[in-house]
C-alpha positions as CSV (number, residue, x, y, z in Angstrom):
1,X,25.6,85.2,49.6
2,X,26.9,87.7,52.4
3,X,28.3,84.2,54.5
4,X,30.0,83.4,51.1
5,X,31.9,86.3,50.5
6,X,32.8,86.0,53.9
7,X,34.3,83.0,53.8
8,X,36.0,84.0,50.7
9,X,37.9,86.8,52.3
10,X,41.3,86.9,52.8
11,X,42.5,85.8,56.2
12,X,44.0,88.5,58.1
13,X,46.4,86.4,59.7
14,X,47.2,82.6,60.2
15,X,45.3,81.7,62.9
16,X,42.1,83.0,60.9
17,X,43.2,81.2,58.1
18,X,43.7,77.5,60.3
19,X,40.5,78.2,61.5
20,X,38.5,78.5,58.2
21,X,40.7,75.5,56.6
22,X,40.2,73.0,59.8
23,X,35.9,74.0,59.7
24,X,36.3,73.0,55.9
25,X,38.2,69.8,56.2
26,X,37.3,68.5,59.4
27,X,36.1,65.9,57.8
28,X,38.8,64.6,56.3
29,X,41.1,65.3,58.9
30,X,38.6,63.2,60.9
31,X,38.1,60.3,58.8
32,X,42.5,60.5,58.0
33,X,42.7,59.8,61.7
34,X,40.4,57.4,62.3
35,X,39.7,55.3,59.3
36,X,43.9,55.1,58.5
37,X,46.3,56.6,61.0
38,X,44.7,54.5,63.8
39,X,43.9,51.4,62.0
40,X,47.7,51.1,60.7
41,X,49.2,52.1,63.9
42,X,47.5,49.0,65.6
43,X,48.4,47.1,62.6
44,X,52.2,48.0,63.0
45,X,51.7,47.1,66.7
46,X,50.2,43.4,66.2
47,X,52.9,43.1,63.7
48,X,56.1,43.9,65.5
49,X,54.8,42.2,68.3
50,X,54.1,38.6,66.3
51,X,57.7,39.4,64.5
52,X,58.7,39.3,67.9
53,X,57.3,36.2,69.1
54,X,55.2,33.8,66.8
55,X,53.3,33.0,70.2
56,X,51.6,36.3,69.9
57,X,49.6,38.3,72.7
58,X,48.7,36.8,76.2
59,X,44.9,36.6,75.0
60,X,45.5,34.7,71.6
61,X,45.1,31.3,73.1
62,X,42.2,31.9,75.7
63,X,40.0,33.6,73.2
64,X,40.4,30.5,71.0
65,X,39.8,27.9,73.6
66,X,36.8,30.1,74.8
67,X,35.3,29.7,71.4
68,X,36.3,26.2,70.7
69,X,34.5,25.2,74.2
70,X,31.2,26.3,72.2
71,X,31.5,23.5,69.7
72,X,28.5,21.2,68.5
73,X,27.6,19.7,65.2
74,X,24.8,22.4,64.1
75,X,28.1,24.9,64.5
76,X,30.4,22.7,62.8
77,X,28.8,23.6,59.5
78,X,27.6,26.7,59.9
79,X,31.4,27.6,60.4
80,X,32.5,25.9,57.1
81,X,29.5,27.2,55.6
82,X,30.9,30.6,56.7
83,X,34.3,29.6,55.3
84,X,33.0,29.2,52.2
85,X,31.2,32.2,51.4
86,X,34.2,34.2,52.7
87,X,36.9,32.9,50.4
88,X,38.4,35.3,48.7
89,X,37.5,33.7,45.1
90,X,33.8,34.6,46.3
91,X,34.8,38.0,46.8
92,X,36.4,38.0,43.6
93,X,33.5,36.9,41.7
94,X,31.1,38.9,43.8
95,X,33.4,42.1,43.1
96,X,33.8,41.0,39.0
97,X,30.3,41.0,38.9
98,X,30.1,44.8,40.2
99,X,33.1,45.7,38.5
100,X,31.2,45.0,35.4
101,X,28.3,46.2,35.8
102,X,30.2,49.2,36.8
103,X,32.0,49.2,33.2
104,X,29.1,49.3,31.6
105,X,28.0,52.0,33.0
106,X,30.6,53.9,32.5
107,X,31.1,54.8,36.1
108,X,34.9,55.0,35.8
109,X,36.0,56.7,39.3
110,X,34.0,54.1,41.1
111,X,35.7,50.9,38.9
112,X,39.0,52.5,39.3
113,X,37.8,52.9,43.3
114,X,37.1,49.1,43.2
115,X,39.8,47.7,41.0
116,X,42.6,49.5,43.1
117,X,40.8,48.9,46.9
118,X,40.8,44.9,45.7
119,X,43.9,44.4,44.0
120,X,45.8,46.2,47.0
121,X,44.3,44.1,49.6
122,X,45.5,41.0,48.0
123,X,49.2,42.0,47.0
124,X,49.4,43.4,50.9
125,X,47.5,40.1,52.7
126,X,50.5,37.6,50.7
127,X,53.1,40.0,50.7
128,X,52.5,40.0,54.6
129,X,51.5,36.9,55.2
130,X,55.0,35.8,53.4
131,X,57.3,38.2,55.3
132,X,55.5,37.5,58.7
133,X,55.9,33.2,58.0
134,X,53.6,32.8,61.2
135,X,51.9,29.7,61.8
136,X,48.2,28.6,62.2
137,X,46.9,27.4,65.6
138,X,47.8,24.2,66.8
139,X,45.5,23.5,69.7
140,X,43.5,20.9,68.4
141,X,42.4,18.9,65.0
142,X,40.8,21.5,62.9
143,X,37.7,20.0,60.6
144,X,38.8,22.3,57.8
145,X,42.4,22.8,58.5
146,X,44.6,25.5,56.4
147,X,48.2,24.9,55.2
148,X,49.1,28.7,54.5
149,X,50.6,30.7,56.8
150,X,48.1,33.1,59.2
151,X,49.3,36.7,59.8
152,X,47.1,38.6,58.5
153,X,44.3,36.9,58.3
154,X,43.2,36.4,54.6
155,X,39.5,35.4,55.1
156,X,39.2,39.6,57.4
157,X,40.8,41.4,55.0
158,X,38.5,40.2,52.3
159,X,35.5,40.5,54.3
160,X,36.4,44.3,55.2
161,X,37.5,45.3,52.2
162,X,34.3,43.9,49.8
163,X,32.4,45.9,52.6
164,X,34.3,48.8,52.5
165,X,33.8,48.8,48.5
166,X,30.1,48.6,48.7
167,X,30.0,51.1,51.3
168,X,31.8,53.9,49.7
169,X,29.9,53.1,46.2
170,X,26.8,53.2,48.1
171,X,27.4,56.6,50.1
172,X,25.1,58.7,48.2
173,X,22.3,56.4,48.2
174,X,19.7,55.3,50.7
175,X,21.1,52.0,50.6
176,X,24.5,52.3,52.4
177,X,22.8,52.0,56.0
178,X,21.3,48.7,55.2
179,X,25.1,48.0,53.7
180,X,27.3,49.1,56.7
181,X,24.5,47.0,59.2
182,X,24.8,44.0,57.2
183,X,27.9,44.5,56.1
184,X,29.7,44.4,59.6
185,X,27.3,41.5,61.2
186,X,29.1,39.7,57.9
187,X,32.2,40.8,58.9
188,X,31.9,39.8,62.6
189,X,30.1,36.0,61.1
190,X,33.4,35.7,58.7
191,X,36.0,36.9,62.0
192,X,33.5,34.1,64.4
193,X,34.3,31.1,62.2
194,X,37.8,31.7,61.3
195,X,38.2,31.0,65.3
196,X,35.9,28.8,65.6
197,X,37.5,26.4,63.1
198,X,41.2,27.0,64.9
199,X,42.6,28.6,61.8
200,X,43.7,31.9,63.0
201,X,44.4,33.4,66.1
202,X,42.4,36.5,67.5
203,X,45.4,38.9,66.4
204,X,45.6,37.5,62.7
205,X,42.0,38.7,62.8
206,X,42.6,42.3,64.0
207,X,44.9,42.5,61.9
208,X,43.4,41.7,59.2
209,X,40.7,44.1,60.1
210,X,42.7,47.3,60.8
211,X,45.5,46.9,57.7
212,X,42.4,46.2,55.2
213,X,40.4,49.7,57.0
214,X,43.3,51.5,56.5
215,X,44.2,50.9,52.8
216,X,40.4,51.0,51.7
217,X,39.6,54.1,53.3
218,X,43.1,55.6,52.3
219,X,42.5,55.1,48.9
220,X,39.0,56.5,49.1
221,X,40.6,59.5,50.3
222,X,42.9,59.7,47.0
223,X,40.1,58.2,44.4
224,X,37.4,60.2,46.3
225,X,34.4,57.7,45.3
226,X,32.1,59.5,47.2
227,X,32.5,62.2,45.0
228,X,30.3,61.2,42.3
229,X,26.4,62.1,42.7
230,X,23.7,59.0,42.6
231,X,22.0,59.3,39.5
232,X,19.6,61.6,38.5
233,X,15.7,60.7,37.7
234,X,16.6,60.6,33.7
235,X,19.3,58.4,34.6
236,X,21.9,61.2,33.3
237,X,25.9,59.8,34.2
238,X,27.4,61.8,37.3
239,X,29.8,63.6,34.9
240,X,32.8,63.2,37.9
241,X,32.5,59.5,37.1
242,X,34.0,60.1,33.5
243,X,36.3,63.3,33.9
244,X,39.2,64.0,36.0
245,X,39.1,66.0,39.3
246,X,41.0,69.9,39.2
247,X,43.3,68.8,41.2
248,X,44.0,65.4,39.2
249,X,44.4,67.8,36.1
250,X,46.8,69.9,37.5
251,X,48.6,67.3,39.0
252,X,48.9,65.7,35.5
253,X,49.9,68.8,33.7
254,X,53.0,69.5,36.4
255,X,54.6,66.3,35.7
């Protein structure tokens, strides 16, 4: 109680009040620098530099040819197995699925969380992948070739942002450990085959990766998923799932 009214003192001068407001949002400040700013500040790099020159960066090609030189039937459909289960129509379903379940109930903040984290990855991968116009690989016959163009890669933003999703709706639960484990040796299977198969270049991967990071954990940050409290034993709501924030009220009420 004493430590509380301390902290709720008024600060005596600026420096005492940084201090107090950095030890209560490190976190975020934290997570805002890691999990966006750096994320999209490699993703503007990859992008000016393949705007630049369609060729892309000195290790492109060898990484590709280093995985190609791996190639043997047993891998050839594992890959397009991998392919397959990374589309982003499986996503999709996988995430309708959720999103219903999620509807029903009537955990609104996390839908919203997941409707908005999905529906922005898309409209940012084509609106990219259109601006960018850069081409697949060419360095040998693919045996599931792709006709659309490759920066950012598609197949790793889907992959990062279904993780991402189950990971942040998972956070106050005993389960999100076995989610982010399994979750990123999926990611790093999805990232393996896409080169394996010649479709995409090492930097439409990363890409891919860091822009999807970025936009996921930015709109966490806004949504605040994590927010809402696992259920209780008598399977009572969390009431932040159905009721606005203070500061979403007040931002309402001064428009």
């Amino acid at each position: 109680m004493e430590k509380e009214k301390q902290i709720n003192k008024e600060s005596q001068s600026p420096l005492d009040f940084l201090k107090k407001l950095l030890v209560a949002r490190w976190r975020s400040l934290l997570l805002l620098l890691i999990g966006v700013y750096l994320p999209l500040q490699i993703f503007e790099i990859l992008t000016v530099r393949v705007w630049e020159n369609q060729a892309g960066f000195p290790w492109d090609v060898p990484i590709l040819l280093a995985v190609h030189s791996t190639t043997n039937p047993q891998l050839d459909v594992l890959a397009v197995t991998l392919a397959t289960i990374g589309l982003p129509w499986t996503a999709m379903l996988i995430l309708g699925a959720i999103a219903l379940m999620l509807l029903l109930q009537k955990r609104w903040r996390s839908l919203a969380y997941l409707l908005t984290a999905s529906a922005g990855s898309v409209i940012i991968n084509r609106t990219a992948k259109q601006l960018m116009h850069r081409v697949r690989p060419q360095l040998w016959q693919s045996i599931a070739p792709e006709s659309s163009f490759a920066f950012p890669s598609a197949h790793a933003m889907t992959s990062v942002t279904l993780v991402a999703i189950l990971v942040f709706l998972t956070w106050a639960t005993s389960w999100r450990w076995l989610v982010l484990i399994f979750g990123s040796l999926y990611i790093i299977a999805i990232a393996w085959c896409r080169l394996y198969l010649g479709v995409h270049f090492p930097s439409d991967i990363l890409a891919g990766w860091t822009v999807a990071l970025g936009w996921t954990i930015g709109v966490s940050l806004i949504i605040k998923p994590y927010r809402t409290i696992a259920k209780s034993g008598d399977g009572e709501r969390p009431k932040d799932e159905t009721t606005l924030l203070p500061e979403e009220i007040k931002s309402i009420n001064e428009e």
